[in-house]
C-alpha positions in Angstrom: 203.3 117.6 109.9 206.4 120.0 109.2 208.0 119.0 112.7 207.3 115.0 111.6 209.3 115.3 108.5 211.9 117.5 109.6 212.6 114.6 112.2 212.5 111.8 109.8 215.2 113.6 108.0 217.2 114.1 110.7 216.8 117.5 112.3 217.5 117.2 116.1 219.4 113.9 115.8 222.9 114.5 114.3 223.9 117.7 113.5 225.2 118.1 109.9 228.6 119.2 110.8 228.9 115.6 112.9 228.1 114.1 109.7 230.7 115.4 107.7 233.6 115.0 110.4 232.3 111.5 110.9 232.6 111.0 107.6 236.2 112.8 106.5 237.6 110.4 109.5 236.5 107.3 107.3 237.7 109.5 104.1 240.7 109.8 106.5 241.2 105.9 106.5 240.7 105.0 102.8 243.2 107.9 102.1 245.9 105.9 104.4 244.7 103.1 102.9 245.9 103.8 99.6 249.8 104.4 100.8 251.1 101.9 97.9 251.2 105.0 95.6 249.7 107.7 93.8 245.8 107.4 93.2 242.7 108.6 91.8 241.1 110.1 95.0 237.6 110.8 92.4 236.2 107.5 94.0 236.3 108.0 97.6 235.8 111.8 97.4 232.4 110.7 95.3 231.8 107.7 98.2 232.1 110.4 100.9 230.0 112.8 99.8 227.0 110.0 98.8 227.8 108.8 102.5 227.0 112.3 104.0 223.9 112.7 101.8 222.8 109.1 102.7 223.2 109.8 106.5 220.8 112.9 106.2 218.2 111.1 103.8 218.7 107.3 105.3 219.5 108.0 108.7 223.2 105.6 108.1 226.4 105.3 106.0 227.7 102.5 103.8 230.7 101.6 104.1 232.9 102.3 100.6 233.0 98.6 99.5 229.1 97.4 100.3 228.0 96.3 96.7 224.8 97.7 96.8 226.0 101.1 97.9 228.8 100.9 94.2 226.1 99.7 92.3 223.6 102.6 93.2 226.8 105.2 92.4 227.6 103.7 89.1 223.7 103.6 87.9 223.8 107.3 89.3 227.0 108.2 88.1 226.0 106.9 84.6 222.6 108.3 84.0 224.2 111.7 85.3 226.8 110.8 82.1 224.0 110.2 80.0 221.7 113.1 81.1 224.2 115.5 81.3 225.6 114.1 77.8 224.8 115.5 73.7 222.0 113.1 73.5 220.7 113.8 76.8 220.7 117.7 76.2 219.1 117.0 72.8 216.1 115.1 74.6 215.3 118.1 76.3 215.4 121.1 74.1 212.3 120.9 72.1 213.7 123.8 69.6 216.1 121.3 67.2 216.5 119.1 64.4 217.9 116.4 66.8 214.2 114.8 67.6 214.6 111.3 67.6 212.0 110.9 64.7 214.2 112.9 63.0 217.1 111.4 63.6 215.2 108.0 63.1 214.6 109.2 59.5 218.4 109.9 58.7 219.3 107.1 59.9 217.5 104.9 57.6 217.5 107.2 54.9 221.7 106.7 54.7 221.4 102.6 55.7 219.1 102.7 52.5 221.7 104.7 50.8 224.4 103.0 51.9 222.5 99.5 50.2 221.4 101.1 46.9 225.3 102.0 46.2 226.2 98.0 47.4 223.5 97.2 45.0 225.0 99.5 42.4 228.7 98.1 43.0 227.6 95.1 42.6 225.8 94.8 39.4 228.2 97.6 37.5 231.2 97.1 39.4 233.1 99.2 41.3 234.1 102.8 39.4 
């Protein structure tokens, strides 16, 4: 069993370090690519590394503009935003005040708040 699944991801096929040069040539290219000026190299350094980590889980690259290859980094790139973010911290920490029934409750305990004093404005006026 241990032998099967260390083929399926890869062992004895392409060595790691063939990956990664394989890859840095392509990075290579979109680099020259972009001789029009100075750019954010964020995107492709992000693309190449997905591209190595897909070659040892997949078994093949994408190349950097294949939709569904963008669309798969963004949704990841985004929930690691999210995750990673105040909210996403506050989900997992079970020791706060920032439980979402919680928060839930403040919330409509000031859109209350905030109606009561409309209410108020309206019938005395505004002091």
């Amino acid at each position: 069993f241990a032998l099967m699944t260390l083929k399926n991801l890869g062992v004895g096929k392409k060595s790691l370090e063939l990956r990664i040069t394989e890859e840095a040539g392509f990075l290579n290219q979109a680099f020259e690519g972009e001789q029009s000026g100075p750019f954010d190299p964020h995107f492709h350094l992000t693309y190449a590394t997905a591209n190595i980590i897909c070659s040892i889980i997949f078994g093949e690259r994408f190349e950097y503009c294949d939709e569904k290859f963008l669309t798969f980094l963004r949704i990841f790139e985004e929930n690691f935003v999210l995750e990673g973010g105040f909210w996403g911290q506050m989900k997992h920490s079970h020791n706060t005040s920032f439980l979402d029934s919680k928060l839930m409750g403040t919330l409509l305990s000031l859109f209350s708040a905030a109606q009561v004093h409309e209410e108020i404005d309206r019938v005395i006026g505004k002091g």
